[in-house]
C-alpha positions as protocol buffer text, in pm:
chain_id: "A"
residue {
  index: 1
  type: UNK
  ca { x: 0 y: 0 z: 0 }
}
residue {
  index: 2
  type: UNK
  ca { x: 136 y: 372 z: -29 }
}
residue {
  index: 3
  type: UNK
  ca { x: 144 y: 607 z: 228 }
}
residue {
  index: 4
  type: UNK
  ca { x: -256 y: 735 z: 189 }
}
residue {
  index: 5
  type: UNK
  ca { x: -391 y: 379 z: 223 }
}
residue {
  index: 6
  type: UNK
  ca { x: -451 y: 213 z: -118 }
}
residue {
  index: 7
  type: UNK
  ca { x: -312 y: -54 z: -293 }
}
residue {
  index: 8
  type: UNK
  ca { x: -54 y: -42 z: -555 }
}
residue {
  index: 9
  type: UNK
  ca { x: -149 y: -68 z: -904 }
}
residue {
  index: 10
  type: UNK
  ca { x: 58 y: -440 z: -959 }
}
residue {
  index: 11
  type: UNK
  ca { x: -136 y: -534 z: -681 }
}
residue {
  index: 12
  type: UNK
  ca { x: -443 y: -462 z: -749 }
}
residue {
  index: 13
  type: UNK
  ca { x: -414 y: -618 z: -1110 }
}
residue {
  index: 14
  type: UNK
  ca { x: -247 y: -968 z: -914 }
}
residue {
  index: 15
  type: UNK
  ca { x: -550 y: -985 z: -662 }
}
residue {
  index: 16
  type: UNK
  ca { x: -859 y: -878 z: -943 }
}
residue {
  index: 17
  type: UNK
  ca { x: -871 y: -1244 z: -1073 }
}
residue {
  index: 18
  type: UNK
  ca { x: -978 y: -1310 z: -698 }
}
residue {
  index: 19
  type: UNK
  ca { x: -1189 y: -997 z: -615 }
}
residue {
  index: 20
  type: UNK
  ca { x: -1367 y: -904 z: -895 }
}
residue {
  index: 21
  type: UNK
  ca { x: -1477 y: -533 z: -881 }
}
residue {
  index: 22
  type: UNK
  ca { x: -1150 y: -429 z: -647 }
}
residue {
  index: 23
  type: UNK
  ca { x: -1043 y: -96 z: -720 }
}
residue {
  index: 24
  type: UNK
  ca { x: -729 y: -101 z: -453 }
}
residue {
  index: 25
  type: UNK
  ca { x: -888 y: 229 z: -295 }
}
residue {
  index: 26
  type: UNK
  ca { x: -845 y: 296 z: 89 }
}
residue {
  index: 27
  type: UNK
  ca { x: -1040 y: 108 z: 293 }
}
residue {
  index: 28
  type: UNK
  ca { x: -1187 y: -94 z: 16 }
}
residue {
  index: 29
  type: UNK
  ca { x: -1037 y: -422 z: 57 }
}
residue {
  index: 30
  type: UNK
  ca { x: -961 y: -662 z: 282 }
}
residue {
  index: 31
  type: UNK
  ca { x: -743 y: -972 z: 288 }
}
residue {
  index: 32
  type: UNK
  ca { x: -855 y: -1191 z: 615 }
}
residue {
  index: 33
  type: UNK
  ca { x: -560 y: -1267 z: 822 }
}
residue {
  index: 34
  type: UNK
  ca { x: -328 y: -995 z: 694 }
}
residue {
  index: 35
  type: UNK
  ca { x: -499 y: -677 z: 760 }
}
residue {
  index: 36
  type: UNK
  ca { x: -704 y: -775 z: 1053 }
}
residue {
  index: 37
  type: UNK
  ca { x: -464 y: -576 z: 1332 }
}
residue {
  index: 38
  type: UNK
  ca { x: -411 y: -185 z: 1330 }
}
residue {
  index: 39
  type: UNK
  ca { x: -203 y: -47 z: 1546 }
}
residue {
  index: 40
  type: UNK
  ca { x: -202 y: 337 z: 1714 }
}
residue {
  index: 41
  type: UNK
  ca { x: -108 y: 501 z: 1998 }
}
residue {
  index: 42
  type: UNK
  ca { x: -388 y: 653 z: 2289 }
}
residue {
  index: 43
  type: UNK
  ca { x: -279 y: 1104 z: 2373 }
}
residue {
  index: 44
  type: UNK
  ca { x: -307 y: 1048 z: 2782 }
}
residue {
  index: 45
  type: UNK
  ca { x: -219 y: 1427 z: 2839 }
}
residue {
  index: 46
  type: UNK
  ca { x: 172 y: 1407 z: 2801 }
}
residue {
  index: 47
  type: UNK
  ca { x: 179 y: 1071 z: 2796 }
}
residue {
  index: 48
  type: UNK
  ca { x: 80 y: 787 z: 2510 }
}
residue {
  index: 49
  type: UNK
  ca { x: -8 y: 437 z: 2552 }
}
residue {
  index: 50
  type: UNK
  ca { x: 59 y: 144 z: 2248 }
}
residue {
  index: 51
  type: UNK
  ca { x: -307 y: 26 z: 2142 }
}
residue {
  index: 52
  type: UNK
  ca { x: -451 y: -211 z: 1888 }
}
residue {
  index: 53
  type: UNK
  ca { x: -746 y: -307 z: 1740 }
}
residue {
  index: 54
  type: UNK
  ca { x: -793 y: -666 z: 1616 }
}
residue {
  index: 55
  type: UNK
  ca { x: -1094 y: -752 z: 1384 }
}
residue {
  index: 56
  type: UNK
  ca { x: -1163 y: -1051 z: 1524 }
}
residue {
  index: 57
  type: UNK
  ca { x: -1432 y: -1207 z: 1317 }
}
residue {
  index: 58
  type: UNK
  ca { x: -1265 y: -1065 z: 1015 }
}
residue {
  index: 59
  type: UNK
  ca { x: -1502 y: -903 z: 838 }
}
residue {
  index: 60
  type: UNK
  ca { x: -1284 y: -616 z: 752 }
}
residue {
  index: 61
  type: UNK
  ca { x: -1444 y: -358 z: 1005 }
}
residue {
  index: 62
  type: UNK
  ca { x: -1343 y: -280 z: 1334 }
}
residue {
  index: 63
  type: UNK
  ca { x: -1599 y: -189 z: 1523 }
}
residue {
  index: 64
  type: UNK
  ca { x: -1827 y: -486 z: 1593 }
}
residue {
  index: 65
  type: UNK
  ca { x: -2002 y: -556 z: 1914 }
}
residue {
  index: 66
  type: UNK
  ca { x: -2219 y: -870 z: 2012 }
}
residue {
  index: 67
  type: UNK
  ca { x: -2392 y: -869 z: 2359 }
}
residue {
  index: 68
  type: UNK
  ca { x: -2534 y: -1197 z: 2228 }
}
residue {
  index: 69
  type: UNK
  ca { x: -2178 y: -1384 z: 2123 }
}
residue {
  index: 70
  type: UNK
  ca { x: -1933 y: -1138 z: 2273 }
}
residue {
  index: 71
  type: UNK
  ca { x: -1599 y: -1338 z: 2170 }
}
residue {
  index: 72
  type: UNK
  ca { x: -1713 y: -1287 z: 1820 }
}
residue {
  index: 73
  type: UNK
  ca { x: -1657 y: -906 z: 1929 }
}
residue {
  index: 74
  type: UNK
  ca { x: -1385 y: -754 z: 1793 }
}
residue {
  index: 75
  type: UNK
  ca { x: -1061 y: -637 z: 2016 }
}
residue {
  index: 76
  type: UNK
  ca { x: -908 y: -348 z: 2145 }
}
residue {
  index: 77
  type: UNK
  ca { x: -554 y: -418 z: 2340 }
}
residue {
  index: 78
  type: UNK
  ca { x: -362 y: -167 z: 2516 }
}
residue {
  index: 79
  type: UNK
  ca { x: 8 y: -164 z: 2597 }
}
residue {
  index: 80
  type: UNK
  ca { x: -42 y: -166 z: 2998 }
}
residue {
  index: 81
  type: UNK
  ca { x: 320 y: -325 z: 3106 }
}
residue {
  index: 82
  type: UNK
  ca { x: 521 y: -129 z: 2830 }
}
residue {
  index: 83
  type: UNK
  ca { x: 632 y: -411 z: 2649 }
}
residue {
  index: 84
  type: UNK
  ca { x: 536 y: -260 z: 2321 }
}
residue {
  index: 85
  type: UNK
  ca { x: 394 y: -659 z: 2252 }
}
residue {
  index: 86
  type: UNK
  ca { x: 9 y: -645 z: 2175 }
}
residue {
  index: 87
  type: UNK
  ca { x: -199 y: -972 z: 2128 }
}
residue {
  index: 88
  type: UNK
  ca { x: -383 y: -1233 z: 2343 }
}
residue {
  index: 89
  type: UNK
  ca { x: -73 y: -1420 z: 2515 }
}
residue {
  index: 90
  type: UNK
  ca { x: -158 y: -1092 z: 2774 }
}
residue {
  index: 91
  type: UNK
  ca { x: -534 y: -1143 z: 2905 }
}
residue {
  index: 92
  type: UNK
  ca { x: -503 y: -824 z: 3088 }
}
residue {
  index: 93
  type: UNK
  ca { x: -387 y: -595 z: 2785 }
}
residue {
  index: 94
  type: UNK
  ca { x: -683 y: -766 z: 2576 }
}
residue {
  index: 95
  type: UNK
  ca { x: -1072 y: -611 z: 2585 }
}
residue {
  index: 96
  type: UNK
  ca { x: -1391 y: -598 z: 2412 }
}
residue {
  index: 97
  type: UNK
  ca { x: -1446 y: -285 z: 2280 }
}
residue {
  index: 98
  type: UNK
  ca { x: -1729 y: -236 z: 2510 }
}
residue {
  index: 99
  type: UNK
  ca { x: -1475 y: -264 z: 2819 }
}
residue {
  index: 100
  type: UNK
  ca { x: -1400 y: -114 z: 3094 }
}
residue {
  index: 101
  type: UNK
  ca { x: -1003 y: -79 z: 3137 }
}
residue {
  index: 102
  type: UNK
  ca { x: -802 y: 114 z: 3376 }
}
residue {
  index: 103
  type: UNK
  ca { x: -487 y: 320 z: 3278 }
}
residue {
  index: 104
  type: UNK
  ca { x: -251 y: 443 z: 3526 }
}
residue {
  index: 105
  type: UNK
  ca { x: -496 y: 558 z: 3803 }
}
residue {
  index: 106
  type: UNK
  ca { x: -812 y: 644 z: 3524 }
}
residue {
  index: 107
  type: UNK
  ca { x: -1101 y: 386 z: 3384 }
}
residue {
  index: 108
  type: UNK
  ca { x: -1184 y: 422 z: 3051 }
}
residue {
  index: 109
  type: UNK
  ca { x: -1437 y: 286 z: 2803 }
}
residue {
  index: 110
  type: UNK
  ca { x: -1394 y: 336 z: 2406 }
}
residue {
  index: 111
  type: UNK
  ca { x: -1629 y: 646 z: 2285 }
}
residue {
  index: 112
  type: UNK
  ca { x: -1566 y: 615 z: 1943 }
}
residue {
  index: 113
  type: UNK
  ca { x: -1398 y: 405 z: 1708 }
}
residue {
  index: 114
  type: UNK
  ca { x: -1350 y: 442 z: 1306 }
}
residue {
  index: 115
  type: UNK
  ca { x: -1482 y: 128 z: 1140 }
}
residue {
  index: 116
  type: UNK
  ca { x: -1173 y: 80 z: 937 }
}
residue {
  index: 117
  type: UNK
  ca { x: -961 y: 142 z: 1257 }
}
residue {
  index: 118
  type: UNK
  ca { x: -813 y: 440 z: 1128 }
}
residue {
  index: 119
  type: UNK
  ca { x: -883 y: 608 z: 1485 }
}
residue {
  index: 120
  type: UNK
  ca { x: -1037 y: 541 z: 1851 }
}
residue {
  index: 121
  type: UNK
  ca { x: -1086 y: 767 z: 2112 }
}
residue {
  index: 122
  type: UNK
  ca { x: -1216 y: 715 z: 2484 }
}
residue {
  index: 123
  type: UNK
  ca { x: -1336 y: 861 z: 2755 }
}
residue {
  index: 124
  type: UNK
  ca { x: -1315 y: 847 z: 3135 }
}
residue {
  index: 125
  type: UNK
  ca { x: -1603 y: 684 z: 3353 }
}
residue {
  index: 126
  type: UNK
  ca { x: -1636 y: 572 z: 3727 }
}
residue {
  index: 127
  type: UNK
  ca { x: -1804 y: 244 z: 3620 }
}
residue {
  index: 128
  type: UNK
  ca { x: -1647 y: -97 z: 3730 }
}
residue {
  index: 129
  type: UNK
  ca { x: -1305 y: -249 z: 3540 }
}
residue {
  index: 130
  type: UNK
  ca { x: -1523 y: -544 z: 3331 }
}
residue {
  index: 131
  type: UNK
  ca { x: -1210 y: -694 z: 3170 }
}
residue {
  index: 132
  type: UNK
  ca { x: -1396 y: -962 z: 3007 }
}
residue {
  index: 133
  type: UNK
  ca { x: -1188 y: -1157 z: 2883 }
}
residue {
  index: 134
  type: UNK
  ca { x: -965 y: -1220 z: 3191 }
}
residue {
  index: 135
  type: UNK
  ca { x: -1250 y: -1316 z: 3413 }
}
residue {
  index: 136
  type: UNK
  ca { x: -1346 y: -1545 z: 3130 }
}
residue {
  index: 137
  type: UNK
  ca { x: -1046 y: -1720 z: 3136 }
}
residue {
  index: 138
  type: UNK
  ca { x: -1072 y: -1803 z: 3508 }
}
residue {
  index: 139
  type: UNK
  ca { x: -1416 y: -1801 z: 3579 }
}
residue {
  index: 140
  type: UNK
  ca { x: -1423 y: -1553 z: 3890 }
}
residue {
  index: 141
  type: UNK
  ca { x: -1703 y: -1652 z: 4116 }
}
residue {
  index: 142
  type: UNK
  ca { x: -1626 y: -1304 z: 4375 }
}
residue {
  index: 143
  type: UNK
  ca { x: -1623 y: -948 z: 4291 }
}
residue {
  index: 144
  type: UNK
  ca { x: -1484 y: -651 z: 4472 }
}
residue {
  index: 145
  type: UNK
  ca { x: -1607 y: -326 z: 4269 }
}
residue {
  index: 146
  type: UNK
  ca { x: -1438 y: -575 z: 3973 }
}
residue {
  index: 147
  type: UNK
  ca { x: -1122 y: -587 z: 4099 }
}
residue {
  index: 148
  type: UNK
  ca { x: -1098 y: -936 z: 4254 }
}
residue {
  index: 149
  type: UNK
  ca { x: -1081 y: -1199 z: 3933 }
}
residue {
  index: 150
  type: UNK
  ca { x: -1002 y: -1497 z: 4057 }
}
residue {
  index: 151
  type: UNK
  ca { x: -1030 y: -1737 z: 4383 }
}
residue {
  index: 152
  type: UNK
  ca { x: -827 y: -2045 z: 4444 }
}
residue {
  index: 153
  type: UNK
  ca { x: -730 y: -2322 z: 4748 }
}
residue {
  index: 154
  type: UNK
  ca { x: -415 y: -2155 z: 4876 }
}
residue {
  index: 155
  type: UNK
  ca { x: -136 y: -2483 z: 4901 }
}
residue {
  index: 156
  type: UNK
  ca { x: -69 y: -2523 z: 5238 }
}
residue {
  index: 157
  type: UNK
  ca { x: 319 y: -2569 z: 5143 }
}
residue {
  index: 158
  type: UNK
  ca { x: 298 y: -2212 z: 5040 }
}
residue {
  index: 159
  type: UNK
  ca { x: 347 y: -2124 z: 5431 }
}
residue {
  index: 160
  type: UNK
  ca { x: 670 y: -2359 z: 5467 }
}
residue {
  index: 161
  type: UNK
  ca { x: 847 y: -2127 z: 5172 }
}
residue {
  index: 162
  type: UNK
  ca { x: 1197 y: -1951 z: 5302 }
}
residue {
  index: 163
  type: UNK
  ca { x: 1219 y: -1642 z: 5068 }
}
residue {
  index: 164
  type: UNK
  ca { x: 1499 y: -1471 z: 5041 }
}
residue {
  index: 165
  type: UNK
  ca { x: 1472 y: -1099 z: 5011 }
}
residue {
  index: 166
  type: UNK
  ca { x: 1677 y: -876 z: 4712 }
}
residue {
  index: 167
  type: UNK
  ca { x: 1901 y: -759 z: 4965 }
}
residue {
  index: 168
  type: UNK
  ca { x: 1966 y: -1089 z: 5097 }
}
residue {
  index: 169
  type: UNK
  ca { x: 1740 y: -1131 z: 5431 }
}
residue {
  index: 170
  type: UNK
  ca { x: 1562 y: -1438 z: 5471 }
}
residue {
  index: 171
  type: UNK
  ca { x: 1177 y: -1433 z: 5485 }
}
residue {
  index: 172
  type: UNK
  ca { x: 990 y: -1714 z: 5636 }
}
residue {
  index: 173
  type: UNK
  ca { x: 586 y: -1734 z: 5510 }
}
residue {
  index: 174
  type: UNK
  ca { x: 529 y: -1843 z: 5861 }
}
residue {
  index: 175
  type: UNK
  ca { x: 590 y: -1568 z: 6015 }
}
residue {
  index: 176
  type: UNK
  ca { x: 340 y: -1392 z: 5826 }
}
residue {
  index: 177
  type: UNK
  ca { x: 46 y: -1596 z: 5888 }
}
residue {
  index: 178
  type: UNK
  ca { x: -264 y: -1451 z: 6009 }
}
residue {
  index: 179
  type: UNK
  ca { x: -243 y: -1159 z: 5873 }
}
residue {
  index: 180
  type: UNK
  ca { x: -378 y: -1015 z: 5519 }
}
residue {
  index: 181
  type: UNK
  ca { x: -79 y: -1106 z: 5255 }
}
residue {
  index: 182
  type: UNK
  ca { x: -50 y: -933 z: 4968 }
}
residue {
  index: 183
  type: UNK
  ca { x: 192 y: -1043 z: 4687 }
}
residue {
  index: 184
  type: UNK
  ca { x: 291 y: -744 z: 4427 }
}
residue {
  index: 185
  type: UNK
  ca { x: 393 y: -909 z: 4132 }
}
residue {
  index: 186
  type: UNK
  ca { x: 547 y: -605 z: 3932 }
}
residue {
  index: 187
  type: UNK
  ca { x: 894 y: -544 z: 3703 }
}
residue {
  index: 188
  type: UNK
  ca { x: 1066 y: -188 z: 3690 }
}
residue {
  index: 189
  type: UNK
  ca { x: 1013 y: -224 z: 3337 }
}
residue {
  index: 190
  type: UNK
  ca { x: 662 y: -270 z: 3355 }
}
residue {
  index: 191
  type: UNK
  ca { x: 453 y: 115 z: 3327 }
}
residue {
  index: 192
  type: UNK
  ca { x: 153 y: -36 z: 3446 }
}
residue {
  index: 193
  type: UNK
  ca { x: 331 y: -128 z: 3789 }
}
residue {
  index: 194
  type: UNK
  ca { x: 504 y: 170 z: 3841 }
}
residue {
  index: 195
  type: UNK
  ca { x: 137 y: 414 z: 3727 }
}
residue {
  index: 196
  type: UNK
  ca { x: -25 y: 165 z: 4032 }
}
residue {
  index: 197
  type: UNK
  ca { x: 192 y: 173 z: 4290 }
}
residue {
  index: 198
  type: UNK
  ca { x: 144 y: 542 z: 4457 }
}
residue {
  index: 199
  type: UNK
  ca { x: -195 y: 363 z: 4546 }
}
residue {
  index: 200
  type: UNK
  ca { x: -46 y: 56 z: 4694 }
}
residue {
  index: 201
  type: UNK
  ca { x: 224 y: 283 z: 4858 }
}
residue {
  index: 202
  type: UNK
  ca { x: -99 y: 470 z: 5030 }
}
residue {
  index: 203
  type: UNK
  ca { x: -224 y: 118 z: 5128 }
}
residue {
  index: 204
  type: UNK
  ca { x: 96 y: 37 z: 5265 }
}
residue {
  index: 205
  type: UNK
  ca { x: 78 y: 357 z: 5483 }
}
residue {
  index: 206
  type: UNK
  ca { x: -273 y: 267 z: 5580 }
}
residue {
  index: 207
  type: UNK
  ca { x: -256 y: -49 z: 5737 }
}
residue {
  index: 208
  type: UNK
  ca { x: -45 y: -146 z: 6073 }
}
residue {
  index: 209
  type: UNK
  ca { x: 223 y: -443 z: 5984 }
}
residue {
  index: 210
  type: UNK
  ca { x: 18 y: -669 z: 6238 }
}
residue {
  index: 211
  type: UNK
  ca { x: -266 y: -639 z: 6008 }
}
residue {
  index: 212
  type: UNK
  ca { x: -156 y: -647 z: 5616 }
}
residue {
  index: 213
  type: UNK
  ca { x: 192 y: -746 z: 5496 }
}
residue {
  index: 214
  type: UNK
  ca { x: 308 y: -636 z: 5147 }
}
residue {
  index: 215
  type: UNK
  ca { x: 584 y: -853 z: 4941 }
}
residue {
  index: 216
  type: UNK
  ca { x: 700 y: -709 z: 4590 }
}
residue {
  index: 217
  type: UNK
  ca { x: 783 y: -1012 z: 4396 }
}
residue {
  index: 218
  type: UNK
  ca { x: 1005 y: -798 z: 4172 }
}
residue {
  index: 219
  type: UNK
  ca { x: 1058 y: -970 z: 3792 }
}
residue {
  index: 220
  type: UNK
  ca { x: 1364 y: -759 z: 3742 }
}
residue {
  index: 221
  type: UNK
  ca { x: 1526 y: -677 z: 3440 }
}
residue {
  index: 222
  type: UNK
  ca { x: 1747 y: -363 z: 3532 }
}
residue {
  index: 223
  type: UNK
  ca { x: 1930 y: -399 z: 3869 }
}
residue {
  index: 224
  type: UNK
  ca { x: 1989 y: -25 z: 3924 }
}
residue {
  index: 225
  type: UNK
  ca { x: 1681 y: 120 z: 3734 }
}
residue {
  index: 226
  type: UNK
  ca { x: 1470 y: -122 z: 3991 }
}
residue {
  index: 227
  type: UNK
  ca { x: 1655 y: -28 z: 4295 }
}
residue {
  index: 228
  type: UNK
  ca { x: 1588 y: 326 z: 4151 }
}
residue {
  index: 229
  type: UNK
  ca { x: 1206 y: 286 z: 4160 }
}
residue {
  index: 230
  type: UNK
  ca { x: 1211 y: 101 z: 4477 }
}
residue {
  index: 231
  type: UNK
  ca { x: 1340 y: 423 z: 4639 }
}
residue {
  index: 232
  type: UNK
  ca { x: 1166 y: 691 z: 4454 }
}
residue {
  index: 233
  type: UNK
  ca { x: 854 y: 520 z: 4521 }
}
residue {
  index: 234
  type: UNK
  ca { x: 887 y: 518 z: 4840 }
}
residue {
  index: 235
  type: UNK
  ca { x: 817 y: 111 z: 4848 }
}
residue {
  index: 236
  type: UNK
  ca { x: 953 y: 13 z: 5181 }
}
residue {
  index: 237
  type: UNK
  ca { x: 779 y: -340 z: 5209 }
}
residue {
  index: 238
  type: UNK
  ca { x: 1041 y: -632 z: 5157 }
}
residue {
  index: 239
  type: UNK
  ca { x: 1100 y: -675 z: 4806 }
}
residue {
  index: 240
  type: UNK
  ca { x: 1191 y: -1078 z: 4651 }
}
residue {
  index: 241
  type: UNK
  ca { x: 1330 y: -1176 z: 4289 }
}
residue {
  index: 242
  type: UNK
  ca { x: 995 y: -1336 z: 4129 }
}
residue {
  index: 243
  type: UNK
  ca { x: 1013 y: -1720 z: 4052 }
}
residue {
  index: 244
  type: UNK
  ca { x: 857 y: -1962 z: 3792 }
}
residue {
  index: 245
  type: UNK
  ca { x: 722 y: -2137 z: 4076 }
}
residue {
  index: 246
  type: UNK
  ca { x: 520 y: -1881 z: 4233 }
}
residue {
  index: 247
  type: UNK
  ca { x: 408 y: -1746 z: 3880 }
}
residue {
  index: 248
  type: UNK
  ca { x: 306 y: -2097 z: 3814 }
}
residue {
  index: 249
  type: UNK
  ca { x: 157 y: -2157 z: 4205 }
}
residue {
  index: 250
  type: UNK
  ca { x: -70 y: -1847 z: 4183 }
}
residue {
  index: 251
  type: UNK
  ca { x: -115 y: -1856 z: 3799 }
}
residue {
  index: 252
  type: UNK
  ca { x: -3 y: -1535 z: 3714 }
}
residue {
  index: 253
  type: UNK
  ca { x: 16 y: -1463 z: 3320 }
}
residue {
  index: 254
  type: UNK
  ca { x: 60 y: -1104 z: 3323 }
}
residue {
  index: 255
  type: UNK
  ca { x: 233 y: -787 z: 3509 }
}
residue {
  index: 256
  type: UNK
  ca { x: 126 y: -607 z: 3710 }
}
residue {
  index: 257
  type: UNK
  ca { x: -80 y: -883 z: 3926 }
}
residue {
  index: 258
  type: UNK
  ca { x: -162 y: -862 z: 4319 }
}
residue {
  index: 259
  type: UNK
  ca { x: -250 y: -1215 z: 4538 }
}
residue {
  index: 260
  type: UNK
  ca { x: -484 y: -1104 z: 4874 }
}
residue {
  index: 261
  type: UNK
  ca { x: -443 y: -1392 z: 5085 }
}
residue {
  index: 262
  type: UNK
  ca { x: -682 y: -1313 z: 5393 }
}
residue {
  index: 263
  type: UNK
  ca { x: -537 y: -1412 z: 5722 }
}
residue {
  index: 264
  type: UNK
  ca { x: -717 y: -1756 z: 5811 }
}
residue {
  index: 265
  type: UNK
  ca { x: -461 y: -1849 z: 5472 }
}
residue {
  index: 266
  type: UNK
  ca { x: -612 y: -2131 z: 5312 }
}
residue {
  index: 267
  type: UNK
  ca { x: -745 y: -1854 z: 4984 }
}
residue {
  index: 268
  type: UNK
  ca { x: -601 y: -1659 z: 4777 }
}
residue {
  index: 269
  type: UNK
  ca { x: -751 y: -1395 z: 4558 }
}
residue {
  index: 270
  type: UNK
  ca { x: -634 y: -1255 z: 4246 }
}
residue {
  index: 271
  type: UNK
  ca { x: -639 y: -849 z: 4275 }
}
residue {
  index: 272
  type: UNK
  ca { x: -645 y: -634 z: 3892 }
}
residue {
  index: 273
  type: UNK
  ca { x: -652 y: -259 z: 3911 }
}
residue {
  index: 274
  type: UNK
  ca { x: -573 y: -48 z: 4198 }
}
residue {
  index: 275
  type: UNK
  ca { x: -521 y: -144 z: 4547 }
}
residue {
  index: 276
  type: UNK
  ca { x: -563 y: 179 z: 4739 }
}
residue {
  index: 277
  type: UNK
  ca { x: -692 y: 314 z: 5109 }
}
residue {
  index: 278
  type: UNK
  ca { x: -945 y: 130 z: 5201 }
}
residue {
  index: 279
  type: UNK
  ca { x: -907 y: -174 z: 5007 }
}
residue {
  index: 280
  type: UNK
  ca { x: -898 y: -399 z: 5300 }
}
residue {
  index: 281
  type: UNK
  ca { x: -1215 y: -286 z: 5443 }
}
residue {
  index: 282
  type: UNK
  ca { x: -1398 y: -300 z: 5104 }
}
residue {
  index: 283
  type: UNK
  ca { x: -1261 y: -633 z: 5047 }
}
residue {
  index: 284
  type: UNK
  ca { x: -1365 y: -733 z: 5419 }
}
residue {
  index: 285
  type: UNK
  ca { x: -1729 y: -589 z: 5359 }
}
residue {
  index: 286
  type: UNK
  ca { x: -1803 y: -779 z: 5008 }
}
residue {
  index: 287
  type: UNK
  ca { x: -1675 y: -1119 z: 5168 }
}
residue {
  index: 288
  type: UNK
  ca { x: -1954 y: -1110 z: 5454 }
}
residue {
  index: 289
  type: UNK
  ca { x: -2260 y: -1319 z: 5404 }
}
């Protein structure tokens, strides 16, 4: 295609055999499986956010809804961890277009969208994070304002664990049982982590140590640009190199991601969004009967 859009004249004269009538203007045509992602960037202010929209059912728009069949919906995903890396491997970058997503501290939901995907703008709203697809994927049976995803049977092994801390302190589980444990699962890489945590900072600053204990399970990638963060951001809870094993243990597939274990520790809950004052309490208030 040239710079405006439309095909090249060769190509049009290869594909007319094919598509009969095909002109090669823009937005005219539409090959399934090779023009079915656009990519853009979201204006936050001064800052801008990767996005892109996937026409899933590949009908060469991009801007179909279903309430009826909503994975026949098509997709918008937006670049929450900074990666630059759009598609589905990331459930929590991925969205119907109906959506509500969070963005640094802000929810949004899509206002407008071009049906070629030549542009999308949003809007802010106070309605609940939806995130359909990731509660999809694991079936969340509890909801806290739609932050709380996923529930699970917390291994009892998980209390034997020794971590070590970055700076080389050991950290028993057991001495943090019976009280809330939350695990921050967050990179210095990652934009979404580092927009989040003046909230979970706040939290921090909220709660006594005898009642909620914060570990960062740092995925580092940048020794000094982490310990960096760590500082600026005032994060004093103790802060562990991430594992496979408690990735794989608490099923996490994406950055950032928060496990609430409550203090009788045989749960775990999987947190998206913010975690700020009040949390606890809200969280306290939903589980009641």
């Amino acid at each position: 295609m040239d710079e405006a859009g439309n095909m090249h004249e060769d190509a049009v004269k290869r594909w007319e055999p094919y598509n009969r009538g095909i002109t090669g203007g823009k937005n005219t045509f539409f090959f399934a499986g090779r023009l079915d992602l656009r990519r853009g960037h979201l204006v936050l202010g001064t800052d801008t956010v990767a996005i892109g929209l996937h026409d899933y059912n590949q009908n060469g728009m991009f801007d179909d809804t279903s309430a009826e069949n909503p994975r026949s919906s098509d997709m918008l995903f937006v670049d929450l961890d900074g990666d630059d890396l759009l598609g589905s491997l990331n459930l929590a970058e991925m969205f119907k277009l109906n959506d509500v997503f969070e963005i640094g501290e802000s929810r949004y939901v899509v206002e407008n969208i071009h049906p070629y995907g030549d542009s999308v703008s949003i809007r802010e709203t106070q309605d609940s994070l939806t995130n359909y697809y990731l509660r999809a994927s694991r079936q969340a049976p509890n909801d806290v304002k739609g932050r709380i995803t996923n529930e699970g049977e917390l291994d009892r092994t998980f209390w034997d664990l020794e971590l070590t801390t970055r700076d080389g302190k050991p950290l028993p589980m057991r001495s943090l049982e019976g009280r809330y444990v939350l695990l921050d699962f967050w990179g210095e890489w990652c934009v979404g982590c580092l927009l989040a945590m003046p909230k979970l900072v706040a939290t921090a600053e909220e709660y006594p140590d005898t009642t909620l204990a914060i570990i960062g399970l740092l995925k580092e990638e940048n020794r000094v640009r982490a310990s960096k963060k760590i500082k600026e951001l005032n994060m004093t809870w103790p802060q562990v190199l991430v594992s496979g094993e408690l990735e794989e243990r608490f099923s996490v597939y994406a950055y950032p991601t928060k496990i609430l274990i409550p203090p009788d520790g045989t749960k775990y809950y999987t947190v998206t969004g913010l975690v700020g004052r009040g949390f606890l309490d809200e969280f306290v208030h939903s589980a009641e009967p």
